[in-house]
N, C-alpha and C positions, 0 to 999 in steps of 0.2 A: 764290199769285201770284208771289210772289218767287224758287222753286227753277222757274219758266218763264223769269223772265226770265234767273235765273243759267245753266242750260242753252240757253239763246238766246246769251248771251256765249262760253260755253264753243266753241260750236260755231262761232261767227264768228271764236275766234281760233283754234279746230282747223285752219280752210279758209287761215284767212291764216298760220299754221303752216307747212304744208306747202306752199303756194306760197311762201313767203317764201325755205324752205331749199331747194326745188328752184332759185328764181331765183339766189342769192344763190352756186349754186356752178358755175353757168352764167355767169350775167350776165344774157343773155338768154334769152327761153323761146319756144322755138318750139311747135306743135303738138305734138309727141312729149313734149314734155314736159311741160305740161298735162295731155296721158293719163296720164301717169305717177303726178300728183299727183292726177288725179281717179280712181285704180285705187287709190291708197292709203288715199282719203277711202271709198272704196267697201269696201275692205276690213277698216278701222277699224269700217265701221258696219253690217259681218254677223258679227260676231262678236257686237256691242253686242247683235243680233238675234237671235241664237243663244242670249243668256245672258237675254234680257229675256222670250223664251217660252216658256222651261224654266221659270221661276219663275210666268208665267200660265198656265200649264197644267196646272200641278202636283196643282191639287185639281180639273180638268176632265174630264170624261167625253172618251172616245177620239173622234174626227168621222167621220160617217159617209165622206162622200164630198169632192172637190175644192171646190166649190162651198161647202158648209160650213165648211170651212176659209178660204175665203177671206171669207166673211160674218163670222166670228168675227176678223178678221186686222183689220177693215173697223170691226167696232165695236170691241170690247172691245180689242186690240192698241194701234188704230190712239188710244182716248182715252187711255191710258197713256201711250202714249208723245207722242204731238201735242197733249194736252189736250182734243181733240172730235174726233165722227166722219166718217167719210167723208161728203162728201155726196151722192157719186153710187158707184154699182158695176155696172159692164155687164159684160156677158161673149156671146163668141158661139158658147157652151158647145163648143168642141175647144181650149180650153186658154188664151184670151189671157179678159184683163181691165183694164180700165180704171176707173181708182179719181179720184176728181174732188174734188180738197178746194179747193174754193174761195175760203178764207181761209187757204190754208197757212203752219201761224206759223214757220216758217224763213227765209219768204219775206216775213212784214209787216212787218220792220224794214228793210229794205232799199227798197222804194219801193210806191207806189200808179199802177203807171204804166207806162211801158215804157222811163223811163230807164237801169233797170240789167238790162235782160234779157239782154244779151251776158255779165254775171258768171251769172247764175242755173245754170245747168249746174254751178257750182263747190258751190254752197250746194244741192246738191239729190244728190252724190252719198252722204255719208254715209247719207241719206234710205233710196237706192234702195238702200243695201249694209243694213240694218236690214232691210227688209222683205226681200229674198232673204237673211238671216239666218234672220227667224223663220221662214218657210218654207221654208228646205233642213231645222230642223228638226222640221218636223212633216212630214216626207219629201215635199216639190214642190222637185224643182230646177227653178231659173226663169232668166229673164231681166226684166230689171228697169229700165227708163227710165225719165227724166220727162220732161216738155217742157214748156212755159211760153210763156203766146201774151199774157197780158194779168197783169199781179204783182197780186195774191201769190195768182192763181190757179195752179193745177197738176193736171198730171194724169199719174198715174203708170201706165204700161202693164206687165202681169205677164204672160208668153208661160212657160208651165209646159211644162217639156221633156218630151216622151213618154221614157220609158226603150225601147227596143228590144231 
């Protein structure tokens, strides 16, 4: 209980981190610079992703197919890292997926409600840079959202890029 809530802290002052120093050499923050901050939270958190499924997979049998991968990504990834699993996983098998965590803990210290849904975009990019981490390394390059219609539900969309 206690290393969830200390990576709960870490992670809110990761976000207000880098907003903090992108403002603070600005003054102000326009749009461009938000992306900037949320390209950096993204990029912080596929590396995190990269190193965290090297280590779960290390004693795992190879997957067969897409799909597999992302049922494993779904449970086993997603309780290590989140503390519980996915609740939902759609797919409309050519390549997207929709993963539905309905009590996402990134998102239940911050409100029950839709007071702080304009911040959520911030507190959900290190999220989506993790998950296109662990699966750029088990070879799916992806793209990675979330969105958020009602806190601290979320749902994070995976569009796995065909190679040509």
């Amino acid at each position: 209980m206690a290393d969830e809530s200390l990576f709960e802290f870490l992670h809110m002052e990761m976000v207000s981190h880098v907003f903090t120093e992108q403002q603070s050499s600005k003054g102000e923050m326009d749009n461009k610079d938000r992306a900037v901050c949320i390209s950096v939270l993204e990029i912080m958190g596929f590396r995190v992703g990269q190193g965290l499924i090297e280590r779960l997979t290390r004693d795992s049998p190879s997957f067969k197919d897409e799909l597999d991968i992302m049922k494993f990504v779904c449970k086993d990834f997603w309780t290590k890292v989140f503390r519980r699993q996915v609740d939902n996983l759609r797919t409309n098998h050519q390549g997207t997926y929709v993963l539905q965590d309905n009590k996402f803990s990134l998102l239940t210290q911050l409100s029950n409600g839709k007071q702080y849904l304009d911040q959520a975009a911030k507190y959900l990019a290190f999220s989506c840079g993790v998950v296109r981490g662990a699966l750029s390394n088990l070879g799916l390059e992806s793209v990675v959202t979330a969105e958020v219609s009602v806190m601290p539900s979320c749902k994070f969309q995976v569009v796995i890029q065909k190679l040509t």
